[in-house]
NUZA-703921 format. One record per atom (N, C-alpha, C): z, x, y. Coordinates in steps of 0.2 Angstrom, whole numbers, padded with zeros to 4 digits, always signed. Example, Ala and Ser with C-alpha at 12.3 -4.5 7.8 and 13.67 -1.06 7.14 Angstrom:
% residues 2
+0039+0066-0028;+0039+0062-0022;+0039+0066-0016;+0035+0064-0011;+0036+0068-0005;+0039+0064+0000;
//
This chain:
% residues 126
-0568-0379+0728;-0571-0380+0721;-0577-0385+0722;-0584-0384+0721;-0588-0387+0723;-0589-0391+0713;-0590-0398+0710;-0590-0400+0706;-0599-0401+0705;-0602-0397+0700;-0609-0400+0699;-0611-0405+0695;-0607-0404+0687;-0605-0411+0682;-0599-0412+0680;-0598-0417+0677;-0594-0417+0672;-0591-0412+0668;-0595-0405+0665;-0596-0399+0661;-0592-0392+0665;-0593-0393+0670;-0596-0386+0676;-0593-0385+0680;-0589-0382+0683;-0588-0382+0691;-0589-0373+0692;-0591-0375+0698;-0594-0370+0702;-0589-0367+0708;-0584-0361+0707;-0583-0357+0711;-0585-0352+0716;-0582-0354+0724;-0587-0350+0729;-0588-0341+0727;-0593-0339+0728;-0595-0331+0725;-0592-0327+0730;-0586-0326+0726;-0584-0319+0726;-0583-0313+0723;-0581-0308+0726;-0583-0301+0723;-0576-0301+0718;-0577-0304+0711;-0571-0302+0706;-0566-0310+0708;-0562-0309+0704;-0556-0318+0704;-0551-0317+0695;-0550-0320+0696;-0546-0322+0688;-0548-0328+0688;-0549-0330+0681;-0552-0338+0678;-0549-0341+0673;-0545-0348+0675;-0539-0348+0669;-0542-0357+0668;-0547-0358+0669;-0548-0365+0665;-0552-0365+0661;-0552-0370+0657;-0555-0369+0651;-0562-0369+0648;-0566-0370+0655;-0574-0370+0655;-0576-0368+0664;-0583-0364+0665;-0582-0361+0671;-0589-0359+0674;-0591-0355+0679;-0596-0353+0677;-0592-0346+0683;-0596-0339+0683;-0593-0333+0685;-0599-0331+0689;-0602-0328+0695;-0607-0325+0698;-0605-0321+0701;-0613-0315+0701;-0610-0310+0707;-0610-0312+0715;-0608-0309+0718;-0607-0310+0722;-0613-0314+0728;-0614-0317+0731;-0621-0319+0733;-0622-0324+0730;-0623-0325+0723;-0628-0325+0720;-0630-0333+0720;-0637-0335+0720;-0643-0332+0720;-0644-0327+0723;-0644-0326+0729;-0647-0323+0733;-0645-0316+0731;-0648-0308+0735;-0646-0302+0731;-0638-0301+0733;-0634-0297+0728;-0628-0294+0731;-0628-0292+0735;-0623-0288+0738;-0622-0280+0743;-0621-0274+0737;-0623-0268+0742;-0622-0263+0741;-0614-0261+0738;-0614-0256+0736;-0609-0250+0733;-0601-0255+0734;-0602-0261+0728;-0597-0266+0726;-0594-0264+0719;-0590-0265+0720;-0585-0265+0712;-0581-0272+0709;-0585-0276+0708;-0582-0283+0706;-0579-0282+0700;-0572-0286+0699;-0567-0289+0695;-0564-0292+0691;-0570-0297+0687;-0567-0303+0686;-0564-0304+0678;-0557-0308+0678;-0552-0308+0672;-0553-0315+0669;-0554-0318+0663;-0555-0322+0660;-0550-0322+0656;-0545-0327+0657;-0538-0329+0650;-0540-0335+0647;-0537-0334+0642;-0536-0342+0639;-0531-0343+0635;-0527-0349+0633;-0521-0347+0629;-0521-0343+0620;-0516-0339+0620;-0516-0336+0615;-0520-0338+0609;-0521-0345+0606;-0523-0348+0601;-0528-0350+0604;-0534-0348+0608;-0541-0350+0609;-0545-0343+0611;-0552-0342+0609;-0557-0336+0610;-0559-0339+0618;-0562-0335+0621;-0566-0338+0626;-0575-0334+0624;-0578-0337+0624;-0585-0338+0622;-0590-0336+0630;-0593-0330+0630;-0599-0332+0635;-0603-0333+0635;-0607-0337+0640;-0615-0338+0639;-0618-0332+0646;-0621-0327+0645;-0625-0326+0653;-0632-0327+0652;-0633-0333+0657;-0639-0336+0661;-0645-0334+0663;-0642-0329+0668;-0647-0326+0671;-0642-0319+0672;-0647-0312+0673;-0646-0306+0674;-0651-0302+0677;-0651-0301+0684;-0656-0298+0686;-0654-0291+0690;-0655-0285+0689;-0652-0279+0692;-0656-0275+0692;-0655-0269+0694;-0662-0264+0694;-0657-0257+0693;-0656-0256+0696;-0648-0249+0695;-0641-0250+0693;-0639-0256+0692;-0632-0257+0693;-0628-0261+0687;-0622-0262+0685;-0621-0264+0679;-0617-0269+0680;-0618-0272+0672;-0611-0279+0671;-0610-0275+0665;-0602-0273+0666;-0598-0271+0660;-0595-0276+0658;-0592-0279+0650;-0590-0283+0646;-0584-0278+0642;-0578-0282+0643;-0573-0278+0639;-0569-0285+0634;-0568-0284+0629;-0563-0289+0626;-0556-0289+0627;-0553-0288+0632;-0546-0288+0634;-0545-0289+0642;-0540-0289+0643;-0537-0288+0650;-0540-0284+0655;-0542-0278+0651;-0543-0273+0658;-0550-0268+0656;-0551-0264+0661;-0558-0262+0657;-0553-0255+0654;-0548-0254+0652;-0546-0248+0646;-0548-0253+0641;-0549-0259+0640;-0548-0262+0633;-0555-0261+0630;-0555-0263+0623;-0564-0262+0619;-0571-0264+0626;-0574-0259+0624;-0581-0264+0630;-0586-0265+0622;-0587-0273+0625;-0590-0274+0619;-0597-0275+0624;-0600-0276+0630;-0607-0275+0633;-0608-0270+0638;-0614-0271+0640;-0616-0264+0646;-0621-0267+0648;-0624-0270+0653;-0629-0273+0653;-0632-0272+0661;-0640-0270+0659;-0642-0269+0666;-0649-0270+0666;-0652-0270+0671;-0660-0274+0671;-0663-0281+0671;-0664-0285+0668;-0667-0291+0667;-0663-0292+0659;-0662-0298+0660;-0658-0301+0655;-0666-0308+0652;-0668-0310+0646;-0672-0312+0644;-0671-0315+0639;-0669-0324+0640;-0664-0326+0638;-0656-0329+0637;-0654-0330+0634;-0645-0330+0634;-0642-0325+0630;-0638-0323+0634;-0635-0319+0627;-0627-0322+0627;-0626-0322+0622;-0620-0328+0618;-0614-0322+0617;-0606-0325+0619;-0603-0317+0614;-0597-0318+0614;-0593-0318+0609;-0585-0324+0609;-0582-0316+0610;-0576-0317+0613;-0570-0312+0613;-0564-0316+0609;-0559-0311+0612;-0552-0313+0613;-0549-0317+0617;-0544-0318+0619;-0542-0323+0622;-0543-0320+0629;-0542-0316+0629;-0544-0312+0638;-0550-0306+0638;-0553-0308+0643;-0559-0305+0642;-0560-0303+0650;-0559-0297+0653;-0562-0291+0659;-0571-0289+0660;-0572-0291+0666;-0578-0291+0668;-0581-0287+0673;-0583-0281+0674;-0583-0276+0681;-0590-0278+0681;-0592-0279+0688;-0599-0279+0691;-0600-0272+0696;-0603-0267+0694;-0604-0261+0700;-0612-0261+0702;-0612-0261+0707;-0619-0260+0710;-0618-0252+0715;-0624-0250+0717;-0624-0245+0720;-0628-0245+0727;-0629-0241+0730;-0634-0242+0736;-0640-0241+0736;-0642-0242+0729;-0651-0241+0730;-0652-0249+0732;-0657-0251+0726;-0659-0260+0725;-0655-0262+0726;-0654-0268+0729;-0651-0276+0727;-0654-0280+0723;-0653-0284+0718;-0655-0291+0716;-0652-0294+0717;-0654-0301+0711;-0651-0308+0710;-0644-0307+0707;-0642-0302+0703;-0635-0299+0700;-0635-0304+0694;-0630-0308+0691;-0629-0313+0689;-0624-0319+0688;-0625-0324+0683;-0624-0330+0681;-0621-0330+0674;-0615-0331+0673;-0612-0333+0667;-0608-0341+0666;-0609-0344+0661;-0605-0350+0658;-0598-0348+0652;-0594-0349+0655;-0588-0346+0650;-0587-0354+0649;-0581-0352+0643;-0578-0359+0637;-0572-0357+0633;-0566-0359+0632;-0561-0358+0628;-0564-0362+0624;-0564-0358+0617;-0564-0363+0610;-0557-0362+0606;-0556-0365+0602;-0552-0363+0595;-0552-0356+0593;-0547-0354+0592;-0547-0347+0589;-0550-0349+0581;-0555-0343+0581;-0560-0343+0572;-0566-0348+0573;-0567-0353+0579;-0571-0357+0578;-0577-0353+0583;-0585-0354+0578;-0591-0351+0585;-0593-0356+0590;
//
């Protein structure tokens, strides 16, 4: 685990993980730099039962390929985003206490893919 501040730690990019601390940051794979082709990333986001987890995404840069957002465990659970293209902005989104994140790319374009900042708050607090 690579430490940038006090705030932040930064996990080596890999394709999907589980993330059980309480502040974080998630990327696709690469990234900065572009992904790879015809990937199916992963990633699970817990927090304990009496806390939401809150995300921030940073950057989002794609051209064919998607970052799915679900509010639960797995992606049967609610998908509460779908996001693909350029991101312009943050976009802000509190869930439940566990939150599933699929990144699919295909084999056309590569990009930068993306950058999120996760947070366990209080359950009911924004």
């Amino acid at each position: 685990m690579i430490f940038i501040d006090s705030w932040t730690n930064v996990t080596p990019s890999t394709c999907g993980g589980n993330y059980t601390e309480p502040r974080g940051v998630v990327t696709s794979p690469n990234y900065p730099s572009n992904y790879l082709s015809n990937q199916s990333c992963k990633y699970r986001i817990s927090a304990p039962e009496d806390r939401d987890v809150v995300i921030e995404i940073e950057d989002l840069v794609t051209k064919y390929d998607y970052l799915r957002i679900y509010n639960g465990p797995t992606n049967r659970s609610r998908s509460i985003d779908n996001i693909t293209g350029t991101l312009y902005g943050v976009r802000r989104l509190k869930t439940s206490n566990e939150v599933f994140l699929r990144f699919d790319s295909d084999n056309l374009e590569n990009r930068r893919g993306f950058k999120l900042n996760y947070r366990f708050k209080p359950r009911g607090l924004c």
